[in-house]
Backbone bond lengths (Angstrom), bond angles and torsions (degrees), N, CA, C in turn:
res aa  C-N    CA-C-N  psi(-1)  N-CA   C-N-CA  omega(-1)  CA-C   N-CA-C  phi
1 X - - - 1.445 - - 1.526 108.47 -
2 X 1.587 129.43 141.12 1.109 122.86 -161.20 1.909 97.23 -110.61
3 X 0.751 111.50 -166.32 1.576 126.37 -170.43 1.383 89.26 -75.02
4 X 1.633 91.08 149.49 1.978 105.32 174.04 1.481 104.53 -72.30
5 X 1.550 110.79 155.68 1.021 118.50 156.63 1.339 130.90 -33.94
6 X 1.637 149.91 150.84 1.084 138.89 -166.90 1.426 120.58 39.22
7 X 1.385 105.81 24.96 1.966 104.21 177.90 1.990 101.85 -64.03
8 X 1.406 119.05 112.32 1.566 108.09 145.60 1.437 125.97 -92.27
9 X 1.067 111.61 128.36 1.574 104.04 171.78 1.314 121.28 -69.17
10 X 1.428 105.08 -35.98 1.636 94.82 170.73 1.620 116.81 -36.51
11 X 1.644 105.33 -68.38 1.565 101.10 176.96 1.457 126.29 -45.00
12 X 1.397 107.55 -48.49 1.672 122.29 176.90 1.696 87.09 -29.78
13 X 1.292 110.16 -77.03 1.927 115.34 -161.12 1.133 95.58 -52.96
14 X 1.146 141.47 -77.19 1.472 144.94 178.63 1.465 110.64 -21.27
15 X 1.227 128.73 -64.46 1.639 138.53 157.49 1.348 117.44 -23.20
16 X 1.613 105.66 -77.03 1.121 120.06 157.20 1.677 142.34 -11.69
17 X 1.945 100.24 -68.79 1.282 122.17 172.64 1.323 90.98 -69.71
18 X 1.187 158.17 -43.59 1.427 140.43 163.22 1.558 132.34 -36.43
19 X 1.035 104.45 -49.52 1.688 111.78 167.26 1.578 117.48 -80.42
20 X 1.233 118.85 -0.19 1.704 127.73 -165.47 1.856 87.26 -100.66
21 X 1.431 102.31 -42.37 1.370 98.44 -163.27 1.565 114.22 -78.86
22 X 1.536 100.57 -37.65 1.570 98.27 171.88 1.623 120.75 -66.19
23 X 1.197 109.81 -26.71 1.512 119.58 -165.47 1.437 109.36 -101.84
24 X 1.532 116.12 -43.83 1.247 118.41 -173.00 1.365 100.36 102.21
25 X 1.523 110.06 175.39 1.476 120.76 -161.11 1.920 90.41 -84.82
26 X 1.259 139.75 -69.86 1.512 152.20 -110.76 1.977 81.81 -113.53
27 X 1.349 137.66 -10.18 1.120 120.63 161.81 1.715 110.73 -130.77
28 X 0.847 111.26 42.43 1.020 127.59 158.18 1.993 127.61 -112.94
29 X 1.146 95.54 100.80 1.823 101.04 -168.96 1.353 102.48 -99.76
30 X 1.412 95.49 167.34 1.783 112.86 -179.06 1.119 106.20 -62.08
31 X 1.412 154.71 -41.24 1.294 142.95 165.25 1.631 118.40 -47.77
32 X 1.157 111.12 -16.57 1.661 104.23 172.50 1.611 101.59 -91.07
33 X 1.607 119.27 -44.13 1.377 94.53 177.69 1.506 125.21 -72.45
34 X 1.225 114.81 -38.42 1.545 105.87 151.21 1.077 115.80 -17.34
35 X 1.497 119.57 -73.89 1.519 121.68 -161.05 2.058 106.25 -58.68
36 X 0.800 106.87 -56.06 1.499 138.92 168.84 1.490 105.82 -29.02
37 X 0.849 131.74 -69.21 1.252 153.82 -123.34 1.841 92.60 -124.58
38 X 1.176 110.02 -47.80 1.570 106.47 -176.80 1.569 124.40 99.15
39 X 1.289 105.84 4.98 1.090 128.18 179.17 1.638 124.34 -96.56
40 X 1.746 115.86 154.87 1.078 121.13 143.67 1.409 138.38 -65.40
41 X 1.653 134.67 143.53 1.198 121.49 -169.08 1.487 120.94 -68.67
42 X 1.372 109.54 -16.06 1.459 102.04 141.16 0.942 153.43 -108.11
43 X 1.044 119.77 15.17 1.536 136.88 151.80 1.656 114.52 -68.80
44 X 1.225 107.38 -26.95 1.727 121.32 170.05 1.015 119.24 -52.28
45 X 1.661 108.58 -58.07 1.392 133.45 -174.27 1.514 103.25 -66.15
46 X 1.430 106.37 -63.71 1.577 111.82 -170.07 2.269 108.05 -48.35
47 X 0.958 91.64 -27.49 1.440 96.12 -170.44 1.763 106.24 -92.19
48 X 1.196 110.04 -55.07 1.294 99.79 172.40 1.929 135.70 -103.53
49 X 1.521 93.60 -4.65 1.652 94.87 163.82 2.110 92.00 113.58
50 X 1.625 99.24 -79.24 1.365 96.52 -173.49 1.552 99.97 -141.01
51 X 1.237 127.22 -152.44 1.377 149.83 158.97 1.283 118.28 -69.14
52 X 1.393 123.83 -33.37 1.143 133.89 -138.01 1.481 103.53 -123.86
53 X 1.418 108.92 -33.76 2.059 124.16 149.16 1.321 122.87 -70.21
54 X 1.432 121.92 -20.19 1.481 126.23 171.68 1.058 86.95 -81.83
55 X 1.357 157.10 -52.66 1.779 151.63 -126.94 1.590 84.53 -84.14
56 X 1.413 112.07 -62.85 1.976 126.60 -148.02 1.799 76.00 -71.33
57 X 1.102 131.86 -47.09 1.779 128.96 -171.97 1.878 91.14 -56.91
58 X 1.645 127.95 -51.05 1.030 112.23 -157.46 1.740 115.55 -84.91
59 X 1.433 117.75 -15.21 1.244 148.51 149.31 1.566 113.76 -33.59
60 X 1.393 114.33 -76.10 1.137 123.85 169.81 2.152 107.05 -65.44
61 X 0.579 129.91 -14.87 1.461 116.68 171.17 1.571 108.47 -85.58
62 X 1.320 104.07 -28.39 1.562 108.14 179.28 1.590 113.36 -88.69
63 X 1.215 120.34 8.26 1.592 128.45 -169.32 1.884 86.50 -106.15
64 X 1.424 116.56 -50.39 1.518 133.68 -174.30 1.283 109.90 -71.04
65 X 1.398 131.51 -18.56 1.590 125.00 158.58 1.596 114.24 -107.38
66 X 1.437 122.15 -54.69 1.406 96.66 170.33 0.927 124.04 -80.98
67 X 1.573 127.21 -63.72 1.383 115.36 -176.96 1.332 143.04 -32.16
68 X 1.625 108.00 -6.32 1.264 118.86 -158.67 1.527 100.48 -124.94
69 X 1.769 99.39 -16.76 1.421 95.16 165.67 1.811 107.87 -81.92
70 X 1.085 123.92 -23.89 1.490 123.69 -170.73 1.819 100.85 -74.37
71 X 1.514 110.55 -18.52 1.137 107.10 -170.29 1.844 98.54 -92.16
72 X 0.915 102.83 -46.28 1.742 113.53 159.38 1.496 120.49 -7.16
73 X 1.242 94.93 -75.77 1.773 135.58 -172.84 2.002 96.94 -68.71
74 X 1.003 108.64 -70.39 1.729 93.64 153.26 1.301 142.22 -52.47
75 X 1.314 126.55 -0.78 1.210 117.12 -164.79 1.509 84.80 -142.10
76 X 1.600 132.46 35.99 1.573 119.31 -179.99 1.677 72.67 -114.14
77 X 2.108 84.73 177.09 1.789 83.31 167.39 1.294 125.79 -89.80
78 X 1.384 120.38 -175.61 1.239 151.87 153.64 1.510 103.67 130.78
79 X 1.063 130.95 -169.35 1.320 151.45 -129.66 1.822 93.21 -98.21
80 X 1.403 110.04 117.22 1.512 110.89 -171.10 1.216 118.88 -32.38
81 X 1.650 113.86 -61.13 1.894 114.52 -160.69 1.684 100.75 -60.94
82 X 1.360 98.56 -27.79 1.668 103.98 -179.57 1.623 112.34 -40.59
83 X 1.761 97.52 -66.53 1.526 105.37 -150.28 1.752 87.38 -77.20
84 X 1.533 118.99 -29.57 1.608 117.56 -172.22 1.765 102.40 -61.80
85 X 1.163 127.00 -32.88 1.631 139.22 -179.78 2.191 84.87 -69.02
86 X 1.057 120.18 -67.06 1.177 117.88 -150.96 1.962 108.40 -57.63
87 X 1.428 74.79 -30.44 2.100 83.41 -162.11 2.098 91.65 -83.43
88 X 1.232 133.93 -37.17 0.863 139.80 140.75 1.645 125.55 -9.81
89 X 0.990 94.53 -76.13 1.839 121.00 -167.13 1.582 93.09 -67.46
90 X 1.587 113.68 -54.76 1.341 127.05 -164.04 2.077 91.40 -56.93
91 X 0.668 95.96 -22.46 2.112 90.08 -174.22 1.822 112.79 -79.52
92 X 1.616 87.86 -43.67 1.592 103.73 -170.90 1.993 99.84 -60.54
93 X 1.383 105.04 -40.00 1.524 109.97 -156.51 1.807 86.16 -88.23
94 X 1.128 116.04 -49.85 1.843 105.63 174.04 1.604 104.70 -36.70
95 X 0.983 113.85 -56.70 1.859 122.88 -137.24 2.080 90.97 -76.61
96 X 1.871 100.52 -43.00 1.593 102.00 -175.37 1.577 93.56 -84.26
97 X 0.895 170.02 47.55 1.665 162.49 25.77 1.582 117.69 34.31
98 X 1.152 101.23 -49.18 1.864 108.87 -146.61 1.448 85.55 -97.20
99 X 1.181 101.38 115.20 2.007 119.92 -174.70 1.838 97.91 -73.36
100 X 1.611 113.14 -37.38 1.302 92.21 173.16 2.076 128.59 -85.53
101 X 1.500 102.50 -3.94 1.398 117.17 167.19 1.648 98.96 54.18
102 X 1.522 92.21 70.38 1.841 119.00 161.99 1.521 119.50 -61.19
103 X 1.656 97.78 -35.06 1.706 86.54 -151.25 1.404 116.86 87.97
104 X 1.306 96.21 -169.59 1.943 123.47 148.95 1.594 108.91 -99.34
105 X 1.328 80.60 133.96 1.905 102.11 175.59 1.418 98.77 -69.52
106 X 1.347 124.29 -41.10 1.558 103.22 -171.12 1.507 104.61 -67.40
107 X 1.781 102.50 -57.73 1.942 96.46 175.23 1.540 118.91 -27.69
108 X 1.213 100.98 -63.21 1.716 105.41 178.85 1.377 105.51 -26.96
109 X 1.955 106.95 -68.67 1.253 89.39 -147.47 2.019 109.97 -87.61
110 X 1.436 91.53 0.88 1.869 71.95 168.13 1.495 102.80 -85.50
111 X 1.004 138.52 -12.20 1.261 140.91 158.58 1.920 122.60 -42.73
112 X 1.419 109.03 -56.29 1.390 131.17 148.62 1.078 124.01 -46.93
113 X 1.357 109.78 -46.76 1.455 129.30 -162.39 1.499 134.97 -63.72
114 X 1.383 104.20 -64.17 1.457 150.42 178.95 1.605 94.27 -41.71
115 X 1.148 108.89 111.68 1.702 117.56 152.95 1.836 94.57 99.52
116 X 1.273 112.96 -1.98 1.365 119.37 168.03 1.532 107.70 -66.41
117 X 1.445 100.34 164.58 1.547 108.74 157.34 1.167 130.55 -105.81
118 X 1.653 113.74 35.65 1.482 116.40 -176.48 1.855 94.14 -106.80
119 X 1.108 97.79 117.34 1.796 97.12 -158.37 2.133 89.29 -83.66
120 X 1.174 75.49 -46.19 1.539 73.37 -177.90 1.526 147.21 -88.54
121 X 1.456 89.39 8.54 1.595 107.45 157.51 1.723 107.76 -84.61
122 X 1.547 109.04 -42.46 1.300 122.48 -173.35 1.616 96.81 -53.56
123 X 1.105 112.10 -60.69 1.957 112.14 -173.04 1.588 109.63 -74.94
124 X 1.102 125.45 0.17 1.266 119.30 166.32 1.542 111.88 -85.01
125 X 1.090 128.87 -52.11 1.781 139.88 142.09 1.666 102.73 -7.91
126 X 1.524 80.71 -69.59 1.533 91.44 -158.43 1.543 111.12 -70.69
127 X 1.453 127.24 -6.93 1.412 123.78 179.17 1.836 101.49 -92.03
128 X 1.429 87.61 -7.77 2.130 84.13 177.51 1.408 105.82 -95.03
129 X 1.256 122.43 -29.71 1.035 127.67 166.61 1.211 115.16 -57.91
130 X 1.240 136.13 -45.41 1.673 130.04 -166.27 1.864 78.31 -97.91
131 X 1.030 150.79 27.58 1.984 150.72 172.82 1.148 79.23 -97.80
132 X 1.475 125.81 -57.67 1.570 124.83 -146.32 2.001 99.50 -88.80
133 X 0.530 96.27 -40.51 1.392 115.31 178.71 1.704 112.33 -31.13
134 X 1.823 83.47 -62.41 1.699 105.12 -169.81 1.475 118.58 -91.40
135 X 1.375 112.01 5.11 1.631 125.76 158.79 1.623 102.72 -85.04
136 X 1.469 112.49 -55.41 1.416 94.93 -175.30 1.563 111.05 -67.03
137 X 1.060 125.41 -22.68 2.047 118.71 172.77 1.588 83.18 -63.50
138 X 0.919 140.50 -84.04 1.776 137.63 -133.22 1.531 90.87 -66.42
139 X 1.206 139.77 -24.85 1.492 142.43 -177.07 1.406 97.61 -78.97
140 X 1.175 122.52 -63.77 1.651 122.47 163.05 1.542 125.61 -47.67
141 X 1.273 103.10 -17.63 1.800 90.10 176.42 1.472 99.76 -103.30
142 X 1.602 121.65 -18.34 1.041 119.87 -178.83 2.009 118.19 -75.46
143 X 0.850 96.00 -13.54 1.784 138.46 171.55 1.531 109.85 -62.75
144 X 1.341 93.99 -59.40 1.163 117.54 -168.66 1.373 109.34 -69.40
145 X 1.445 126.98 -53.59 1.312 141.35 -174.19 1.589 95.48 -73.87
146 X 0.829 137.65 -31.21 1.514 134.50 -178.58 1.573 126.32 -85.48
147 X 1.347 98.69 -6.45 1.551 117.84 177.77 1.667 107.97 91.92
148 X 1.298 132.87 -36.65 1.134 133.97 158.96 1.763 119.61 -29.01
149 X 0.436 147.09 2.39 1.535 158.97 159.40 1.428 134.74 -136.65
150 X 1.365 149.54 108.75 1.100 115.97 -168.37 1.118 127.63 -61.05
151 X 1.534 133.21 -179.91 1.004 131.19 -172.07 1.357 128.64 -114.32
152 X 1.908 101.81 -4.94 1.703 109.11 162.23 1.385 113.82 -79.56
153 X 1.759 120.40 -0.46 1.370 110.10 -179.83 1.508 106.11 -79.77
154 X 1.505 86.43 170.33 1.661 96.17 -178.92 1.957 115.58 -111.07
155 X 2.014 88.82 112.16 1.493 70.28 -166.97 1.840 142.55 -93.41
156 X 1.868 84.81 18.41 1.642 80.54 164.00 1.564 100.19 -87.91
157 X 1.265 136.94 -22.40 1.524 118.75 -175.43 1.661 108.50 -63.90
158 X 1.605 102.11 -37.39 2.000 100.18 176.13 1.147 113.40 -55.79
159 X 1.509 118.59 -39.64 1.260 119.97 -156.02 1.903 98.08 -82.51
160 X 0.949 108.55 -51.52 1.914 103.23 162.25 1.176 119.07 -45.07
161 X 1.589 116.99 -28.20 1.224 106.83 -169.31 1.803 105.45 -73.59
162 X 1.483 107.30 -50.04 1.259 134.59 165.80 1.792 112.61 -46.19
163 X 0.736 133.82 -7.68 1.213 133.98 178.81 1.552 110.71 -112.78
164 X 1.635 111.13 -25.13 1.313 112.52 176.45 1.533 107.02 -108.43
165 X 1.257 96.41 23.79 1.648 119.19 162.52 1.438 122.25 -93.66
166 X 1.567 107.08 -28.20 1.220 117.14 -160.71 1.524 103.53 -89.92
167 X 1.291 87.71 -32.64 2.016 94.82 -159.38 1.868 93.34 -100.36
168 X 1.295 115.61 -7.27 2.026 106.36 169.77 1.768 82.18 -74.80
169 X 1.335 112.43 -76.35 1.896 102.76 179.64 1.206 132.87 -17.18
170 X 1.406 104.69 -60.01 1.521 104.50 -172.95 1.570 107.91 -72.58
171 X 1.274 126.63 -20.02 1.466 116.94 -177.02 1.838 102.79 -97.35
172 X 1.445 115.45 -28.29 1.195 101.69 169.94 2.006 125.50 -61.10
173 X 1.654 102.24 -40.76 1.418 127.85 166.13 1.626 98.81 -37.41
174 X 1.524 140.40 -26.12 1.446 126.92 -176.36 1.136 110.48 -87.23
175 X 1.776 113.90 -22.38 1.511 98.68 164.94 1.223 146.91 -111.02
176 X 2.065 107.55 -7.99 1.158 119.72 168.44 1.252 131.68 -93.98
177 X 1.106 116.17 155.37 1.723 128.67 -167.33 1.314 98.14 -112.44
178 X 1.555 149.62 31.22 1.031 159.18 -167.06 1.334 122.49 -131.41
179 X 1.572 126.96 85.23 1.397 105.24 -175.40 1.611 119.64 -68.88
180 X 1.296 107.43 -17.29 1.616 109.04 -168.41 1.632 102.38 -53.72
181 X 0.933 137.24 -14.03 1.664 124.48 -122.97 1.539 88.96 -118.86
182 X 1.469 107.81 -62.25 1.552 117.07 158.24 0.985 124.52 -92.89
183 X 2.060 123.42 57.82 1.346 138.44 118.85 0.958 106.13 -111.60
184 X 1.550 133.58 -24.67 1.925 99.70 161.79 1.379 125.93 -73.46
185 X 1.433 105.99 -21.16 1.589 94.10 158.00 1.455 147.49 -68.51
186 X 1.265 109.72 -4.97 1.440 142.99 155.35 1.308 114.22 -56.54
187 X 1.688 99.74 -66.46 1.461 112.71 -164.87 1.628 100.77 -71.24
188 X 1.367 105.19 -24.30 2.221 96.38 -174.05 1.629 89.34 -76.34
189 X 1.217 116.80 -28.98 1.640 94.08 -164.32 1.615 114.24 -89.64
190 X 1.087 112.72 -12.84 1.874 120.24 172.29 1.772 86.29 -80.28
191 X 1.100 137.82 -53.19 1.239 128.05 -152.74 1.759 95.11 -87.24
192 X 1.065 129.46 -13.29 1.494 115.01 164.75 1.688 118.03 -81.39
193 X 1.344 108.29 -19.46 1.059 104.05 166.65 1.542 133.31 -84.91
């Protein structure tokens, strides 16, 4: 049997990355994307290969809307600590929003991930991670050149620092109901820099 009428795949992934993110990759089974998705289990297969090619398909759709919005929000103008406070803040207030408290799909899944043998889910993570990484260095040198930062710091160590800023937040954001807590952690880390 071939795909229903009006099948998009765009949505399918979109669908998809929805149930990956609430559930995670390792409890999440083909009967939910079926269900999800609107599909037969072979029509699933036939369209996307396995479970495990829809996930890296729903991975990469989620690298192409947020990640790229966080990179966005860094790379518009005004005055670095500004837009670094804004793209910051903008995660904490998403994440205390989300009534089911997702997180980040990538956090999740290196979270899931890590010490697995799916090498290539692991480096797909890990190539958003060093995406996110290398906006906050170019935000830091751009910082830097502008006087906003000093200039004896070192800005791949900020920018690690800042990245392992992002992902303590986003996994702390699943369990607190507190915005105060993760905006002073915002505010210590713009003000250490």
């Amino acid at each position: 049997m071939g795909r229903p009428k009006g099948f998009d795949p765009d949505v399918a992934v979109d669908r998809a990355m929805e149930v990956f993110w609430r559930k995670g990759y390792a409890r999440t089974t083909p009967q939910d994307l079926v269900e999800a998705l609107g599909l037969g289990k072979g029509s699933l297969y036939n369209a996307f290969g396995s479970k495990r090619a829809l996930f890296e398909l729903a991975l990469r759709r989620y690298r192409d809307s947020q990640v790229m919005a966080l990179i966005e929000m860094l790379e518009a103008a005004g005055p670095v600590k500004e837009r670094l406070r804004r793209a910051l803040t903008s995660l904490v207030v998403m994440d205390l929003a989300d009534p089911d408290r997702r997180g980040c799909l990538a956090v999740n899944s290196a979270a899931e991930l890590a010490g697995a043998e799916d090498a290539a889910a692991v480096d797909l993570v890990r190539r958003m991670f060093d995406r996110t990484e290398g906006a906050f260095r170019s935000l830091i040198a751009e910082g830097q050149r502008s006087g906003e930062v000093a200039p004896e710091r070192d800005p791949a160590a900020l920018a690690a620092l800042l990245l392992n800023t992002v992902v303590g937040l986003r996994l702390t954001m699943r369990l607190t109901q507190d915005s105060h807590r993760p905006a002073q952690v915002v505010d210590a880390v713009i003000d250490s820099l």
